[in-house]
Structure formats: structure tokens, C-alpha cells
C-alpha positions as a printed Julia matrix, in Angstrom:
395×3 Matrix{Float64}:
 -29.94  -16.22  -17.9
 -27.99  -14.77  -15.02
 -25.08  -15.6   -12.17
 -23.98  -14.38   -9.15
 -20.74  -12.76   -9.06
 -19.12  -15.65   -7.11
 -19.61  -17.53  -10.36
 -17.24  -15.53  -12.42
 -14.57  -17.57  -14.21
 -10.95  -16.05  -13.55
  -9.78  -14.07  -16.71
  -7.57  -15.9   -18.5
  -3.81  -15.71  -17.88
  -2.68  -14.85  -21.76
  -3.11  -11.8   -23.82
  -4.1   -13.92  -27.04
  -7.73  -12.97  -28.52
  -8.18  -16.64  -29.78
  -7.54  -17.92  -26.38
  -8.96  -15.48  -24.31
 -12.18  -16.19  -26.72
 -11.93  -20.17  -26.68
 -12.16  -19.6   -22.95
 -14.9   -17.41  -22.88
 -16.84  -19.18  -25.49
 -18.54  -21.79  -22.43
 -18.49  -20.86  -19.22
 -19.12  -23.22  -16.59
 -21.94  -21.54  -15.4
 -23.73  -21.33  -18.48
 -23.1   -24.69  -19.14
 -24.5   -25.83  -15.89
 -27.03  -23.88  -16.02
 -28.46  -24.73  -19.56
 -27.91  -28.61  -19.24
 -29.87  -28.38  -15.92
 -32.56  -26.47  -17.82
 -32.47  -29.23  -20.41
 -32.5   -31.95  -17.81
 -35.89  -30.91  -15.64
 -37.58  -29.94  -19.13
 -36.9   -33.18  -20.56
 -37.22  -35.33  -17.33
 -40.91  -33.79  -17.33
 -41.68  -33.86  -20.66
 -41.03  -37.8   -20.19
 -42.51  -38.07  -17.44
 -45.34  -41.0   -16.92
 -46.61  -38.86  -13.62
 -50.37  -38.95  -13.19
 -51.13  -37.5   -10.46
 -52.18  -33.79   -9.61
 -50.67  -33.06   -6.87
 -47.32  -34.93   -8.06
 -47.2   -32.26  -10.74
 -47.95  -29.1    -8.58
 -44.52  -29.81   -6.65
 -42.88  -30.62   -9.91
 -44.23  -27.4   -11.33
 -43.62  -25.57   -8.37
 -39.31  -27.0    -8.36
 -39.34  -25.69  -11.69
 -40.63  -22.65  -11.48
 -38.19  -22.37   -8.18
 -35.68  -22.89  -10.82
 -36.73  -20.65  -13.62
 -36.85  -17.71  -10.73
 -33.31  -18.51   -9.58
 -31.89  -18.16  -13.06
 -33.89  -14.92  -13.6
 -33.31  -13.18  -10.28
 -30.01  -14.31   -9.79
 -27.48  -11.43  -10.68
 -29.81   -8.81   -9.31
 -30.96  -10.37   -6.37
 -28.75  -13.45   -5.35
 -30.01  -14.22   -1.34
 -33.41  -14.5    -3.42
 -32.33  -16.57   -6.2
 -30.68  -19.29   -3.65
 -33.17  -19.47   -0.78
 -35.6   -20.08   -3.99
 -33.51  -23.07   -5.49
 -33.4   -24.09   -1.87
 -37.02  -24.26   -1.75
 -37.05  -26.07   -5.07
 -34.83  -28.53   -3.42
 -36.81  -29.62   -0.7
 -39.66  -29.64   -3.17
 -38.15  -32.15   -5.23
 -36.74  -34.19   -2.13
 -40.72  -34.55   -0.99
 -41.73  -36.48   -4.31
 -39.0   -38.93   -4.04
 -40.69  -41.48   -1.61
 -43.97  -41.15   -3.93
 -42.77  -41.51   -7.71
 -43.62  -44.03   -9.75
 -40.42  -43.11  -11.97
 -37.3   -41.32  -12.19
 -38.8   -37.62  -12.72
 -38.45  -37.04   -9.34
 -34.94  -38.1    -9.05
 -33.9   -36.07  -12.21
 -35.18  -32.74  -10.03
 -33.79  -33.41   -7.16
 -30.23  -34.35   -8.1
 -30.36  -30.99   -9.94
 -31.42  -28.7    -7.95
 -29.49  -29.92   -4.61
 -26.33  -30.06   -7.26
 -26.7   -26.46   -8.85
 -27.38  -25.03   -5.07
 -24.64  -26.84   -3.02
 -22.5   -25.69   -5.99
 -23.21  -21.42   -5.23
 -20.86  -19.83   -3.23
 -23.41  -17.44   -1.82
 -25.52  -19.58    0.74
 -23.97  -19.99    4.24
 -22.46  -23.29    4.65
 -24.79  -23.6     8.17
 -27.63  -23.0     5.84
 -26.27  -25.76    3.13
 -26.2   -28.09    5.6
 -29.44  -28.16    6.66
 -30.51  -27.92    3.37
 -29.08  -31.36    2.29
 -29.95  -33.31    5.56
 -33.49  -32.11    4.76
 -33.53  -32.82    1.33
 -31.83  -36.86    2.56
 -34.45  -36.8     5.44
 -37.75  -36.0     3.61
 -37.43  -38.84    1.35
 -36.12  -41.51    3.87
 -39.39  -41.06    6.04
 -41.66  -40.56    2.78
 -40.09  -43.85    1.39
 -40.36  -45.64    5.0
 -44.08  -44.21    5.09
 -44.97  -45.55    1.64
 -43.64  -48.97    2.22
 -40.91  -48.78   -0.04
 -37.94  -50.81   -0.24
 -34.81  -50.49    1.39
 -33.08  -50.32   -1.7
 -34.9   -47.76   -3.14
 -33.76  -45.35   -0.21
 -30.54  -46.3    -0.15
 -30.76  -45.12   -3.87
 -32.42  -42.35   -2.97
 -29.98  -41.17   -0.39
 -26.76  -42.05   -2.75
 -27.9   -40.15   -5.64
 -28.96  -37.0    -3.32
 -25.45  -37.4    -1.48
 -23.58  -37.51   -4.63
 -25.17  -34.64   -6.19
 -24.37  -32.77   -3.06
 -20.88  -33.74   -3.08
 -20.31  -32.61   -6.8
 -21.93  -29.12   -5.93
 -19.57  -28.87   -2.46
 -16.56  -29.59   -5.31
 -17.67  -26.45   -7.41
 -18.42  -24.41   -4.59
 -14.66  -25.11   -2.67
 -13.52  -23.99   -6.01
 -15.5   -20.88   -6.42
 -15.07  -20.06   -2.51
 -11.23  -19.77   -3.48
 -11.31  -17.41   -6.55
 -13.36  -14.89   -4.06
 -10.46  -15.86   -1.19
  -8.03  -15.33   -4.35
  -9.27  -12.02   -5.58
  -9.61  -10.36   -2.15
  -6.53  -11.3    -1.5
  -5.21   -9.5    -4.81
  -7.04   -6.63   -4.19
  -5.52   -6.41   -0.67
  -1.91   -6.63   -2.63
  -2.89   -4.0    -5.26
  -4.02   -1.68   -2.18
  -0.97   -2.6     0.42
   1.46   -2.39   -2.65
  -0.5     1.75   -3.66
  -0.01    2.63   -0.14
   3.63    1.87   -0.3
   4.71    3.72   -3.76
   2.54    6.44   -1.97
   4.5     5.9     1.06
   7.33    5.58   -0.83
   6.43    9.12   -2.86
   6.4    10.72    0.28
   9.51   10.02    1.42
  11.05   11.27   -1.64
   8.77   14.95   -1.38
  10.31   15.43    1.93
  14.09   14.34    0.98
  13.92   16.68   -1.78
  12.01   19.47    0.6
  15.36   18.84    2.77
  17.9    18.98   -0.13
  16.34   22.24   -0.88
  15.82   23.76    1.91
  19.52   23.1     2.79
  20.6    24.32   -0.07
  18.13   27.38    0.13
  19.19   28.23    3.61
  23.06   28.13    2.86
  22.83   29.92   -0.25
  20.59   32.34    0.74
  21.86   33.0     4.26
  24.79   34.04    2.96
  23.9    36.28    0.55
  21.31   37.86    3.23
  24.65   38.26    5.64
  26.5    40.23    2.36
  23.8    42.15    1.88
  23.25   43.5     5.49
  26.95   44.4     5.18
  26.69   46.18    2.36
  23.5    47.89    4.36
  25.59   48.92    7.17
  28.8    50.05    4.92
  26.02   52.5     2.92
  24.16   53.69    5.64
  26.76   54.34    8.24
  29.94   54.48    7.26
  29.46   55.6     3.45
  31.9    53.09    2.77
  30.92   53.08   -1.07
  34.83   51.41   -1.84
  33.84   48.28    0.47
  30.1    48.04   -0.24
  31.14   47.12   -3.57
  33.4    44.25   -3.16
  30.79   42.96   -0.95
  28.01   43.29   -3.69
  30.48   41.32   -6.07
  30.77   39.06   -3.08
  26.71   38.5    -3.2
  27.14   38.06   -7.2
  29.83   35.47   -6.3
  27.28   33.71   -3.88
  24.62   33.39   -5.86
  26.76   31.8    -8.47
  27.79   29.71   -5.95
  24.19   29.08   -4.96
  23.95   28.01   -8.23
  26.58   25.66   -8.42
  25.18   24.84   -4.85
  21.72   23.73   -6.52
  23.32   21.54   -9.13
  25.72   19.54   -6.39
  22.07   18.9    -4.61
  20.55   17.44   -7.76
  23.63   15.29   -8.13
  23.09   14.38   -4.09
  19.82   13.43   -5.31
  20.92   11.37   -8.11
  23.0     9.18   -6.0
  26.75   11.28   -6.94
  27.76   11.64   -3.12
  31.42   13.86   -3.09
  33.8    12.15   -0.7
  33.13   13.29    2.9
  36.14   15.1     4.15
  36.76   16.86    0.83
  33.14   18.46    1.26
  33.39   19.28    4.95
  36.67   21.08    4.02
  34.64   23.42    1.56
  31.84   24.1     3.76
  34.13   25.51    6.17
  36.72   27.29    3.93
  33.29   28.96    2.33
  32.23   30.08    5.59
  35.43   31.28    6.98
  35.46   33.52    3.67
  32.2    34.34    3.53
  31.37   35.57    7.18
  34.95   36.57    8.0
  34.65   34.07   11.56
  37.25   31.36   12.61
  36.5    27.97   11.41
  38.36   24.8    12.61
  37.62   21.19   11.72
  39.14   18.46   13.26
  38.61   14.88   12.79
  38.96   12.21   15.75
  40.16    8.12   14.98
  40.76    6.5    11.94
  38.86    7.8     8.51
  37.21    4.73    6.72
  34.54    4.86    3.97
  31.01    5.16    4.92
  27.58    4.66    3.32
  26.42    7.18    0.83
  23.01    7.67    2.96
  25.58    8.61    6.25
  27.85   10.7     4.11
  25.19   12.76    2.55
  23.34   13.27    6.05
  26.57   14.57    7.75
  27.06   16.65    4.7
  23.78   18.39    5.01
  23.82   18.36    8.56
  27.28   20.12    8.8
  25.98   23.24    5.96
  22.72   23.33    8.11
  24.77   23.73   11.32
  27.29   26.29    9.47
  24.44   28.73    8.02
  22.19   28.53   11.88
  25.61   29.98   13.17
  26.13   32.43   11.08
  22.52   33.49   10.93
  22.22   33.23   14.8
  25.74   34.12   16.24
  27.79   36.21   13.5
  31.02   36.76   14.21
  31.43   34.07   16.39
  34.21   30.99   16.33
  32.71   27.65   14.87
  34.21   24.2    15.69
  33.17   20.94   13.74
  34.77   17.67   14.95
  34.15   14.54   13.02
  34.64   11.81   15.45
  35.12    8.13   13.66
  34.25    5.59   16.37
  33.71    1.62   16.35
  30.25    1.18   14.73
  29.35    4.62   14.19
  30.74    8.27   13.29
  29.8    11.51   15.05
  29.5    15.45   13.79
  29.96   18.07   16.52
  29.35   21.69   15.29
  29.79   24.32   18.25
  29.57   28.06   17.65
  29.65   30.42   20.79
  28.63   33.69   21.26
  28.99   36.44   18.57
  32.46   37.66   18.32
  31.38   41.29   16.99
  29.69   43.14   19.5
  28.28   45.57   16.74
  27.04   42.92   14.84
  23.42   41.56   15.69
  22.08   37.72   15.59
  19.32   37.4    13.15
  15.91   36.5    15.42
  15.26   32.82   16.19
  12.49   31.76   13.93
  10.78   28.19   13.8
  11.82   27.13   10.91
  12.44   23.87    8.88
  16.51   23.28    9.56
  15.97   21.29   12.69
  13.61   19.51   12.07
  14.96   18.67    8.58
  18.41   17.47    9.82
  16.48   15.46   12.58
  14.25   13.67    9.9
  17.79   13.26    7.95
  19.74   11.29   10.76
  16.62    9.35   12.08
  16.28    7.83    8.45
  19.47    6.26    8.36
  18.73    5.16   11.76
  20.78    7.89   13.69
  19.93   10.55   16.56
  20.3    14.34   16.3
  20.61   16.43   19.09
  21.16   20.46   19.5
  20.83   23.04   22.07
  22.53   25.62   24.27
  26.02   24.74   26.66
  27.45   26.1    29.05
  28.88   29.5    28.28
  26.36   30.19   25.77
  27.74   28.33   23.24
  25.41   26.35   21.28
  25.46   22.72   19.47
  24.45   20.36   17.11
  25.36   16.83   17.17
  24.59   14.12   15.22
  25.59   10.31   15.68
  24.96    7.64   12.72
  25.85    4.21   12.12
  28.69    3.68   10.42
């Protein structure tokens, strides 16, 4: 025998094999099933039905019902529009039996199809006002009692009823497991959502520690370039490659206070802007000054680490874009919120030469940064071609 996959019992709740077997052992659709084989078999094999044409429609509701338990897994809108058929073949030999055969095959049928979730409820509807109708006028036509059709009609009803119950219930496990696969998908797009997020924080943390590092260095080694090429300055060119060596350890070290970033160990925030600019005051040989506006106070780690990254970003555009020239960072603390100014001008050393503007990730990176802790980032030239960045976050 077969089911529809509307009437699938839920799995059950427990990881025990005993249990989960007890509950497997009968399912209610085998059960119904079965029993209402039982019942028409039986209700015909009793039956004291003598005429032919009695026994066709009988024949033909079972064999309605024999195709809907066959047909009903692989072709469901087949198997119901036949026990619908069934129905109303049933409901036609009510006002003509001379026992309760008839009654037995109709209160089964219109029970087992009122009961599947499948049929539309405009088509179950006129299904069971048929299956009521038929035998009121075959009844009234046959001179029957009024008793008899009120029977008739009661036992039709209430098998109807009993089949809406099951089918309210299995109408809710499909409600129920759409709306858990609608979870399971909302709650996958959110970890990937979620995984995203993380890829590009740790492309930023990278990339910010890539381009200090890394600038730098480059900055040494152009020195060092210059010192061999024109001046033959073979004294100086060496400090300045032990300078590089020094940089990349501090790259290094640079790497491994990112990874901490990333594991939540935020360093306080005016101890860290203090290194970033004592590192590039020694490292490009430029005038650095920091100042800080209002009263310090603690801030978020999110804020911290964004004006931390934000500030090195800043630092290592100036010195690959304007070398040689002054930097200013001011950290302003204000009611609500905190702001980072970093202005460099022009280059100081006319002999020195800005590396080319490329479009690269720094901007766009420090923007991300600031708008994800719900702050705004802006940079460009000012007057005097001096040039910018400032970010404002909550604070």
C-alpha cells in the first residue's frame, strides 16, 4: 500500500531506537488504511445485496479504493479524484439499500478522502454536499422515511467531520515543516552572511597590516636605491638595509598584534596611536604631531580597533603619497562620539617623489571599517594641497 507525502508522521522527538521503533511500528496511515480495507471487504462479503446493478457501484467504490491505495504515492491528484469518485459512488446506493453495505462504503470513503491533505478544500466541499445530496433525493425518490435520511445525512456528516480532524492536523505538519525549512535556509544565509563579514574583516586586518609593513620597507628600500645609485653612499645604504631588516621584524610583530586584534585583545587607544606615529616619525624621517581634543574616556573595542586601523592606513597613504611631508592626527573626544583627523600636506623634500596614486583597497577598507560600527569616513584634498582623512564613530 502507498501514501501521499502529506501523510507522513513527524519523526519522533527522541534519539532512543525502542521509541523511535514503537512509533514507527503503526502509522496512522497504515492503520487507516488497512481497517478501511477490512471494513468494505467485510461489509461486502456480508452483504444480503441482490441486485446487479447494486453490486456494479459497490464494485466499482471498491475498485475506486483499491486504485487510490495503489496509485497513491506516485500519482496522488489521481489517487484522490478516484476515492472522490468512489465517494459519490457509494453516496448513490444509500437511498436504495436494503442494508447497511452501503452505509459501511460510504462512511469510508468520504472519511479516508476528507482526511488527505492533497484535495483543495473548494473541491472537498463539493464533494461532501454531493455525497449528503445524492442520497437525500434518492431516499425522498424511493419513499423512504425521514428517519432514514436523517441517518443517512448524520453518519455521512460525521464521517466527514472525522476526516476534516485528520486533515487540519496533517495541513499543519506541511505548514510546520515549510516553516522549518524556511528557518534552516534563513538561519544558512546568515552564518553565510555572517562568514562573509568575517573574510572581509580579516581581508582589512591584512591588508592594513600589509600596507604599513610593506610601505615602509618599500620607502627604505628606495632609499637605499637612491644612496647606491647616486650618491655611492655605501656607509648610509647600510644602516638603511638594517633599517628594512628592522621593519620586517616589525612587520612581523605587526602580523601577530593583528591576529590578537582579531582575537578580541584590543591595546588601549592612545598608547597605540602614540606608536604609530613615533614609528613613522623614525621610519620616514617627517614631523609627526598628535594631539588629542576633550576629555579621554574608554570606548568600545569595535571603535578603538577602527580608529586604530584607520590612523596606520592614513599614516602609510602619506608616506606613500606625500614623503617628506608634515602629518597631523587629532583625536577629538566629543559628547556621543570621537573623531580621527589625519592631515599630511605637500611633500617636504623636493627631491623626493610621491609614489603614483593607485586604486587600491585602503579606502575603501577603512570606509567599510567605520560604516560597520555605524560611523562615516571621509577623505580628500584641502585647501593648500594638503590632504585628509577623517573618520567620526559613536562613542
Amino acid at each position: 500500500m502507498s501514501r501521499s507525502a502529506a501523510d507522513s508522521p513527524p519523526p519522533p522527538a527522541g534519539g532512543d531506537a525502542r521509541a523511535h521503533l514503537i512509533d514507527r511500528l503503526a502509522p496512522s496511515w497504515l492503520v487507516m488504511q488497512l481497517f478501511g480495507t477490512v471494513v468494505l471487504l467485510g461489509a461486502l462479503a456480508t452483504s444480503r445485496e441482490s441486485r446487479f446493478w447494486m453490486w456494479s457501484l459497490y464494485c466499482a467504490s471498491l475498485v475506486c479504493w483499491l486504485v487510490y491505495l495503489v496509485s497513491g504515492r506516485r500519482f496522488p491528484r489521481f489517487a484522490w479524484i478516484e476515492l472522490a469518485v468512489g465517494t459519490l459512488l457509494a453516496a448513490a446506493t444509500l437511498g436504495h439499500a436494503d442494508d447497511v453495505t452501503a452505509s459501511v462504503l460510504a462512511s469510508v470513503l468520504i472519511g479516508r478522502f476528507t482526511a488527505l491533505a492533497g484535495p483543495p478544500a473548494r473541491v472537498i466541499t463539493m464533494v461532501v454536499i454531493l455525497a449528503v445530496s445524492i442520497p437525500a433525493v434518492t431516499t425522498l425518490a424511493t419513499g423512504r422515511s425521514t428517519s432514514e435520511l436523517i441517518t443517512y445525512v448524520a453518519l455521512l456528516l460525521t464521517a466527514a467531520l472525522l476526516g476534516l480532524n485528520r486533515r487540519q492536523y496533517l495541513l499543519r505538519l506541511v505548514q510546520t515543516e515549510e516553516l522549518l525549512a524556511e528557518t534552516r535556509q534563513r538561519r544558512a544565509e546568515e552564518e553565510r552572511a555572517a562568514a562573509l563579514g568575517e573574510r572581509a574583516r580579516i581581508a582589512r586586518e591584512i591588508h592594513d597590516v600589509l600596507a604599513h609593513s610593506l610601505g615602509a620597507l618599500g620607502v627604505q628600500l628606495q632609499v637605499v636605491e637612491t644612496l647606491l645609485e647616486q650618491n655611492r653612499d655605501v656607509d648610509t645604504a647600510l644602516v638603511r638595509v638594517r633599517r628594512s631588516q628592522e621593519l620586517a621584524r616589525e612587520g612581523v610583530n605587526e602580523a601577530r598584534r593583528a591576529v590578537a586584534v582579531l582575537r578580541g585583545d584590543v591595546p588601549e587607544l592612545s598608547s597605540a596611536l602614540a606608536e604609530l606615529v613615533a614609528a613613522h616619525r623614525h621610519d620616514h624621517l617627517v614631523a609627526v604631531r598628535a594631539e588629542v581634543e576633550g576629555l579621554a574616556r574608554a570606548l568600545p573595542k569595535e571603535v578603538a580597533t577602527s580608529l586604530i586601523m584607520v590612523a596606520r592606513e592614513a599614516l602609510t597613504n602619506a608616506a606613500r603619497h606625500a614623503p617628506g611631508a608634515e602629518v597631523t592626527i587629532t583625536l577629538s573626544y566629543r559628547p556621543g562620539s570621537v573623531r580621527l583627523r589625519v592631515r599630511n600636506g605637500i611633500p617636504a623634500a623636493p627631491g623626493r617623489t610621491a609614489v603614483p596614486r593607485t586604486h587600491g583597497y585602503g579606502l575603501v577598507g577603512m570606509r567599510e571599517r567605520v560604516a560597520l560600527v555605524g560611523g562615516t569616513l571621509t577623505a580628500g584634498p584641502l585647501a593648500g594641497q594638503a590632504w585628509q582623512v577623517e573618520a567620526e564613530l559613536p562613542g
